[in-house]
KESENU-612495 format. One line per 8 residues: for each residue x, y, z negated of C-alpha. Coordinates in Angstrom, 3 decimals, decimal comma. Example, Ala and Ser with C-alpha at 12.3 -4.5 7.8 and 13.67 -1.06 7.14 Angstrom:
12,300:-4,500:-7,800 ~ 13,670:-1,060:-7,140
# end
This chain:
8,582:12,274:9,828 ~ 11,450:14,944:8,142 ~ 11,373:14,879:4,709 ~ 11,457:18,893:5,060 ~ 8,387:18,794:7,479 ~ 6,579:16,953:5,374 ~ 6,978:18,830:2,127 ~ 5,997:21,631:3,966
4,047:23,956:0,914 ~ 4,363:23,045:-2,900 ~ 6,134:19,971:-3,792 ~ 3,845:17,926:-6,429 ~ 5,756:18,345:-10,127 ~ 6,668:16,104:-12,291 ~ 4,383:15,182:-15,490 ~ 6,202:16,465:-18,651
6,223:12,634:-19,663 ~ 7,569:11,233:-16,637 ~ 11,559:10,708:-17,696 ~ 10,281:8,977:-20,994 ~ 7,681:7,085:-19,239 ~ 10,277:6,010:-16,110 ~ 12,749:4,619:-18,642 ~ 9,921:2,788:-20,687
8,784:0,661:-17,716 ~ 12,252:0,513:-16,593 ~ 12,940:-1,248:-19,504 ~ 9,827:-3,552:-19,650 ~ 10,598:-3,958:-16,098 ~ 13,614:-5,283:-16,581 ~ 13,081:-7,712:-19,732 ~ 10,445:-8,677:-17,674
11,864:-9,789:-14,618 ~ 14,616:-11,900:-16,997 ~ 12,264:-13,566:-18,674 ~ 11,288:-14,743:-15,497 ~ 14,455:-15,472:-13,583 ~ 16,077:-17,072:-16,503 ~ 13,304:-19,835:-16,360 ~ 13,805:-21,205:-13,086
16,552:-23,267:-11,024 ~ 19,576:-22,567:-9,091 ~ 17,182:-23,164:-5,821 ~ 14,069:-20,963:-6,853 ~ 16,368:-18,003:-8,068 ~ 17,877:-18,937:-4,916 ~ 14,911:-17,503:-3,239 ~ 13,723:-15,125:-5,711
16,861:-13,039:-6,024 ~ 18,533:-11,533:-3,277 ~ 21,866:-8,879:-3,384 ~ 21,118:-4,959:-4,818 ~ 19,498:-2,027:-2,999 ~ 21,754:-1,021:-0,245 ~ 23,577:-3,658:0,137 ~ 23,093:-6,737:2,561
19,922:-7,249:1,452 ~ 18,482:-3,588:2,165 ~ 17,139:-4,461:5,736 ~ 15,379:-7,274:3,553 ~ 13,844:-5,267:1,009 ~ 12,697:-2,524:3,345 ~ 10,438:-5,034:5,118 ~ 6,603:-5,701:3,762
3,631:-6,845:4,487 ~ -0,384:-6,871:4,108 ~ -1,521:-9,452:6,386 ~ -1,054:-12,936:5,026 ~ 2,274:-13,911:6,684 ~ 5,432:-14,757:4,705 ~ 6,418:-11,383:2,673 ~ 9,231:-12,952:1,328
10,434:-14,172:-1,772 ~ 9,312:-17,154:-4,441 ~ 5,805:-17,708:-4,188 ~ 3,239:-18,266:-6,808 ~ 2,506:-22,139:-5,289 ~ 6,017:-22,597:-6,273 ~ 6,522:-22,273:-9,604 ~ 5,156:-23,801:-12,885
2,271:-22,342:-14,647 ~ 4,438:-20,667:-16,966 ~ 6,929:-19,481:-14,252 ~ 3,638:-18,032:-12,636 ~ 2,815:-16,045:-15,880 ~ 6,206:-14,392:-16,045 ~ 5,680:-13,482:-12,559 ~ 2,628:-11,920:-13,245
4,142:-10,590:-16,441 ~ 6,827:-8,453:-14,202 ~ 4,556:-7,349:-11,695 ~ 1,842:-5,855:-14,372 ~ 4,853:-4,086:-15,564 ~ 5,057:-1,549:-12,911 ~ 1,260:-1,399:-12,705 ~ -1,507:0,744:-14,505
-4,046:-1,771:-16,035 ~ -6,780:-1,113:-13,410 ~ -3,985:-1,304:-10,601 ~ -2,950:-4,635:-11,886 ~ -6,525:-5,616:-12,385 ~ -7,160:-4,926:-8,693 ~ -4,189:-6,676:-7,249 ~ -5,703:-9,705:-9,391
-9,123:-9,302:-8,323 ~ -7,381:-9,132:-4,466 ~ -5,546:-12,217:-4,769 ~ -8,331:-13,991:-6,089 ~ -10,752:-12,664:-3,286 ~ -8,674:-15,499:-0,900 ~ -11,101:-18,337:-2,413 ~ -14,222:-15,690:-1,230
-12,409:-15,485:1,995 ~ -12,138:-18,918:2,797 ~ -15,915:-19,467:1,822 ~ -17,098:-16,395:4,005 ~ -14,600:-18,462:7,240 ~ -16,024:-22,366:6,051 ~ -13,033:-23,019:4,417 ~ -10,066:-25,107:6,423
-6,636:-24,462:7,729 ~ -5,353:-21,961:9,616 ~ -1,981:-19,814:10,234 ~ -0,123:-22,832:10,735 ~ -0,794:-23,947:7,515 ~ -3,058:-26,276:5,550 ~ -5,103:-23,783:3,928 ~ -5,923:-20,745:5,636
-6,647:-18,034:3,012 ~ -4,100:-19,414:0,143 ~ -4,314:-17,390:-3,304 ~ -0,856:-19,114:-4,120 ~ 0,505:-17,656:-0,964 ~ 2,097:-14,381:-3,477 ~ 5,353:-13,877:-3,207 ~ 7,825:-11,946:-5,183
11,377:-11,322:-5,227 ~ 14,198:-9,162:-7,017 ~ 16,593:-7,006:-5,873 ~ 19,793:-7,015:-7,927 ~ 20,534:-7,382:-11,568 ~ 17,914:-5,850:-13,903 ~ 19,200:-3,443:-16,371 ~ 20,225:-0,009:-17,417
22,722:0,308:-15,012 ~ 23,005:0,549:-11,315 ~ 20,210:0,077:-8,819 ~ 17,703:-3,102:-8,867 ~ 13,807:-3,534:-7,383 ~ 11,237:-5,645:-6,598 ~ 8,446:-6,525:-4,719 ~ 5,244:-8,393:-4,979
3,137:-9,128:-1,851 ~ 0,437:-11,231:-0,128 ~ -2,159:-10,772:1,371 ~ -4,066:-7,019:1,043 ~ -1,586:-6,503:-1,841 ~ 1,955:-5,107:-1,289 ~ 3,948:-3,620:-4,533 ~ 7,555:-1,662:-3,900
9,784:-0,755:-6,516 ~ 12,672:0,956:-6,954 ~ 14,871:1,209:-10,454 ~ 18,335:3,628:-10,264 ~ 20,912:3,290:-13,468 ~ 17,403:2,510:-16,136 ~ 14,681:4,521:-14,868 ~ 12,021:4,018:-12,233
12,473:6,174:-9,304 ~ 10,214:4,843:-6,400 ~ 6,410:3,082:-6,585 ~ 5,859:3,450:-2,762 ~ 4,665:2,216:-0,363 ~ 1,955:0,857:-2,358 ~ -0,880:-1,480:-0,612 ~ -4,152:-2,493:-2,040
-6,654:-4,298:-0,021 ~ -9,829:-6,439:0,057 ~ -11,722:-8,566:2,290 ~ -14,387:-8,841:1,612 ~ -14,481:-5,179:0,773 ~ -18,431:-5,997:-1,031 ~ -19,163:-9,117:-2,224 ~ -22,254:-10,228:-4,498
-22,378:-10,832:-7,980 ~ -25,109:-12,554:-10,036 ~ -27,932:-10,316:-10,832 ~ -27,457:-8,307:-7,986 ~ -24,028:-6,649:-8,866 ~ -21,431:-6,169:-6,105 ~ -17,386:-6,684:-6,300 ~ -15,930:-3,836:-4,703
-12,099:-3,600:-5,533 ~ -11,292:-0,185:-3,652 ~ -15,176:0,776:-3,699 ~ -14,071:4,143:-5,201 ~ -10,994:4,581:-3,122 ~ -14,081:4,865:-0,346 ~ -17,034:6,238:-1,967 ~ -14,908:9,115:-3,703
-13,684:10,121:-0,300 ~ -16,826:10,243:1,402 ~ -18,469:11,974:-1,499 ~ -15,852:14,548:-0,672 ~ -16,109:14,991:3,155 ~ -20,259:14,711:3,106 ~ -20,069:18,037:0,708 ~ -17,787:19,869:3,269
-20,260:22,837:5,574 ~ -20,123:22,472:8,999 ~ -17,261:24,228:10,243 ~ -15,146:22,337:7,881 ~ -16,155:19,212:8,572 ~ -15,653:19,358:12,269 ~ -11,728:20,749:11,052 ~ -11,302:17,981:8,789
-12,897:15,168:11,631 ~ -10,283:14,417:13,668 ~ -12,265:11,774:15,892 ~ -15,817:10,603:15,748 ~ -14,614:7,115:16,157 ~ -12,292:5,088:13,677 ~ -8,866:2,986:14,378 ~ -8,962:-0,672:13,457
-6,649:-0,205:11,018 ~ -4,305:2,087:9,217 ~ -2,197:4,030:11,743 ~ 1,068:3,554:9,661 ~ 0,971:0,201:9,563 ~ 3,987:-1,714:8,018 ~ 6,788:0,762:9,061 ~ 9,491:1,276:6,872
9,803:4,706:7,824 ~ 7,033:6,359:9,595 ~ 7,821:9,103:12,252 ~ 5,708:11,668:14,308 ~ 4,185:10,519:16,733 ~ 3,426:7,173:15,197 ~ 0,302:5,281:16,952 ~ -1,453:2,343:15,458
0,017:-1,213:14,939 ~ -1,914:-4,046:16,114 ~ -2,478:-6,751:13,674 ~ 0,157:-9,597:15,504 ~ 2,592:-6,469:15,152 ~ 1,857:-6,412:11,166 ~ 3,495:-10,154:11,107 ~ 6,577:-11,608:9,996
7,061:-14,105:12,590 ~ 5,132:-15,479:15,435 ~ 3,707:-19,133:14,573 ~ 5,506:-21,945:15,338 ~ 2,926:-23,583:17,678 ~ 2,610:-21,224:20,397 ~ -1,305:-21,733:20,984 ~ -1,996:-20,874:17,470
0,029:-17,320:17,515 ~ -1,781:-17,010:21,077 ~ -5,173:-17,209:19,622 ~ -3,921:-14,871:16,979 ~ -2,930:-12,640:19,408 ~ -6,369:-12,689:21,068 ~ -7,749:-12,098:18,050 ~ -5,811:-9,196:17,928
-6,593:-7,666:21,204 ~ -10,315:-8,041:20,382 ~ -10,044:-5,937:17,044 ~ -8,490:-3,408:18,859 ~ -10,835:-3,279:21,493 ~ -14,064:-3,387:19,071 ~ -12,148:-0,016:18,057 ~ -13,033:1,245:21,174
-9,930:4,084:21,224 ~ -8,162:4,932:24,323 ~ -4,786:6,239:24,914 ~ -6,029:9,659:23,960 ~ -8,140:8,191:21,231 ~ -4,540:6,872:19,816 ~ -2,629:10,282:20,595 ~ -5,154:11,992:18,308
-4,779:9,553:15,568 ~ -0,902:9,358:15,670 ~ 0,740:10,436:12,496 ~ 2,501:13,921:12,421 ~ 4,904:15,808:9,894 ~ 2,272:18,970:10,325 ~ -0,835:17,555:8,254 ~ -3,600:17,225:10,570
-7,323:17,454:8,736 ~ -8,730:19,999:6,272 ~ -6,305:22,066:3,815 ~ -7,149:21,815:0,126 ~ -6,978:25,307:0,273 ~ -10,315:25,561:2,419 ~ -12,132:23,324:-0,684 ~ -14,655:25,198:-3,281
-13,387:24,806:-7,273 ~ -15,767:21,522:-6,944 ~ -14,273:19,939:-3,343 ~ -10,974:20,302:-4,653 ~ -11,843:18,260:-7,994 ~ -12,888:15,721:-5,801 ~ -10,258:15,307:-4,020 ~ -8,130:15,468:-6,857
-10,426:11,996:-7,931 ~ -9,454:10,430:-4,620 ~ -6,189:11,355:-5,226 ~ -6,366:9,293:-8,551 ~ -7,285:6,071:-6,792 ~ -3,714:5,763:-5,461 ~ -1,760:7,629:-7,998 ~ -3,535:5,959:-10,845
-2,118:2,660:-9,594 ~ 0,643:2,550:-11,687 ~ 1,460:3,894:-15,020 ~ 0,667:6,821:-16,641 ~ 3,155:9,543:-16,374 ~ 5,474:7,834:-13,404 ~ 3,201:9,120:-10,897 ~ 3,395:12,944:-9,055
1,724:16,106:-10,548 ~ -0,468:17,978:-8,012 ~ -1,490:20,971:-9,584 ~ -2,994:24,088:-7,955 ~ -0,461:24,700:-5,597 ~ 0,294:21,341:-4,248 ~ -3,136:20,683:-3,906 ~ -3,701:23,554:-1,745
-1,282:21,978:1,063 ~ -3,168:18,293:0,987 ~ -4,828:17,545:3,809 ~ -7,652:15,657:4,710 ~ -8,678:13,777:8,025 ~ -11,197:12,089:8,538 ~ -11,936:9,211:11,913 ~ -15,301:7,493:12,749
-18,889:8,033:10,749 ~ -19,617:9,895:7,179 ~ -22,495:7,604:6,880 ~ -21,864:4,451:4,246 ~ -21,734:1,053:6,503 ~ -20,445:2,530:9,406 ~ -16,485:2,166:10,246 ~ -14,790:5,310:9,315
-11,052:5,817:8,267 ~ -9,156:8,662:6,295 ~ -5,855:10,034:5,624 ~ -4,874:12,786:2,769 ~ -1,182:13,870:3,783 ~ 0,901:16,707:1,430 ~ 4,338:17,359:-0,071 ~ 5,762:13,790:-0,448
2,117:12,489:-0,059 ~ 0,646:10,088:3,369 ~ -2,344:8,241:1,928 ~ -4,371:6,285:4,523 ~ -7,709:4,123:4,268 ~ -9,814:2,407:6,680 ~ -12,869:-0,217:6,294 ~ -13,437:-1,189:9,887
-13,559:-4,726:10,489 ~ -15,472:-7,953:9,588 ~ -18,561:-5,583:10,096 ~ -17,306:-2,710:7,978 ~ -16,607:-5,302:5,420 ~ -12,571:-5,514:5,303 ~ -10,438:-2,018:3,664 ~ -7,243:-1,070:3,735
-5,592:1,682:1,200 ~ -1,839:2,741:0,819 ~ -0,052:5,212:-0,729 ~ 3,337:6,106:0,791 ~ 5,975:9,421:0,065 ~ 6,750:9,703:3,776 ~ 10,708:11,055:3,006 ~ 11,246:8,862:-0,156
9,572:5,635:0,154 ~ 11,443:2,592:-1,383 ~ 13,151:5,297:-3,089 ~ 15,434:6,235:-0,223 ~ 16,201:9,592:-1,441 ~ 17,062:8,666:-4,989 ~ 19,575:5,011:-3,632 ~ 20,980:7,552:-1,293
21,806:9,573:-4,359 ~ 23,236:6,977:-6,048 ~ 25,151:5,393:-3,724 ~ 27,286:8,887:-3,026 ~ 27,577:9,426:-6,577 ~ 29,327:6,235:-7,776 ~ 30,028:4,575:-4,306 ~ 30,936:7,418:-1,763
# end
């Protein structure tokens, strides 16, 4: 996708905050991830700190993950309780306090997992569904000056971010997850970690009239996953990933990335999309869907709530403005059923905006959300910036 293409319409502002706010957590950010490499050994900072943004290390950092393969970096299993906490410490940093909530609540949801498959090994390991298996890593030398970044991923959680010369200038792409997507509480509550990031949106497309429901439905069947995948960049024309694409590495024993493979085919095939099916569904610069234009004064305050659900993921202030205008060019698409329990998938796509969601598999019982800024994701625009200024 062209970064002009897809700001097509009124760029999202700025909140008047947002310089203050982006050198605050800059700051925090950075004492933050000190704390934490200064506390462990020439072999784990080995593995937790690689070279700056765009240098070696760029093809490195560009690379993540939400299946549970290797994402790369030091992961939680390998450090010391209090190595953990500073971990945690730097990754709450660049989080909101219900975003970091929910990438707890995710990685924790691995213990649920393993109940819900009998528990056991699996992936070539000795635990299948491993909430130790979080890795993080930094990208250059914390501090005021210069470009530096990090990222925190593991399974259903993926967090990018991108610091130029003392200020935060990237939060995408930004993956939350959950499987289960519902799980039961004690005295009949439900866990639901991206329950909103669902219920808001189909709140939204059940109010829509006929005629713009069948604009904003672009199939009445849903993908098996998000169409964007893991792609550093997406592109037009992008069709779905399968789910042994979405992986780091094949397995070392070759029957055990076969059956993963299998496993594969048959989620796609459950999908029931054909070539066409996939044509439809492929990603575009043009937003495909429903304009936010077309929405009454109420539609469009809903899908200014959906909107929160991703942009409300990490702190106040750091996060895109879309007032009147760039509301009007959001889009949204909708795939599958608007009835609750059946698979369905969406996508809202604007100036600097591709958010997808699906809950398709285990039964409708496994969701997928990112937020992404198709032409400045891992902060391309702004390193690119900064790299002709003081290195061209």
């Amino acid at each position: 996708m062209s970064t002009d293409a897809t700001t097509a319409g009124t760029a999202p502002s700025r909140d008047p905050r947002h310089d203050t706010v982006a050198r605050e957590v800059a700051e925090r950010m950075a004492d933050a991830a000190h704390d934490w490499l200064d506390v462990l050994d020439d072999v784990r900072r080995g593995i937790a700190q690689l070279g700056a943004p765009g240098t070696d290390a760029e093809v490195e950092r560009l690379r993540w993950f939400y299946t549970p393969t290797d994402h790369g970096g030091l992961t939680m299993h390998a450090q010391s309780p209090a190595q953990q906490d500073r971990a945690l410490k730097l990754v709450a940093s660049g989080l909101s306090t219900p975003g970091f909530v929910t990438v707890a609540t995710v990685m924790g949801l691995e213990n649920v997992l393993s109940h819900t498959e009998g528990f056991g090994p699996g992936f070539a390991r000795e635990r299948k569904r491993d909430p130790g298996l979080y890795y993080l890593r930094v990208f250059g030398e914390p501090g005021a000056t210069g470009a530096w970044g990090y990222r925190f991923g593991g399974h259903h959680v993926s967090v990018n971010v991108l610091v130029v010369d003392g200020a935060v200038r990237s939060t995408t792409p930004l993956f939350l997850g959950a499987d289960p997507a519902t799980s039961p509480l004690l005295g009949g509550a439900t866990l639901r970690p991206v329950g909103q990031v669902e219920d808001l949106a189909r709140e939204l497309v059940r109010s829509l009239d006929a005629e713009a429901a069948a604009r904003a439905l672009l199939l009445d069947r849903a993908p098996s996953d998000i169409i964007g995948g893991n792609r550093s960049r997406v592109g037009d024309g992008d069709e779905l990933l399968r789910l042994a694409e979405v992986w780091r590495a094949p397995f070392p024993e070759p029957s055990e990335w076969a059956a993963l493979v299998r496993f594969s085919d048959a989620i796609e095939d459950g999908s029931g999309l054909d070539a066409a099916d996939h044509r439809t569904m492929a990603l575009t610069s043009a937003p495909k869907g429903l304009p936010g234009d077309a929405l009454d004064a109420g539609q469009r305050e809903m899908l200014r709530a959906v909107l929160a659900t991703y942009l409300g993921r990490v702190p106040d202030g750091l996060a895109p403005v879309y007032d009147d205008a760039a509301l009007d060019a959001v889009h949204v698409a909708w795939a599958g059923s608007f009835e609750p329990g059946e698979p369905h998938y969406y996508r809202l796509q604007g100036p600097k905006l591709l958010v997808e969601y699906d809950n398709t598999q285990r039964g409708v019982n496994h969701a997928h959300s990112v937020w992404r800024d198709p032409g400045g994701d891992f902060g391309a625009d702004e390193l690119a910036a900064h790299i002709a200024a003081h290195h061209g």
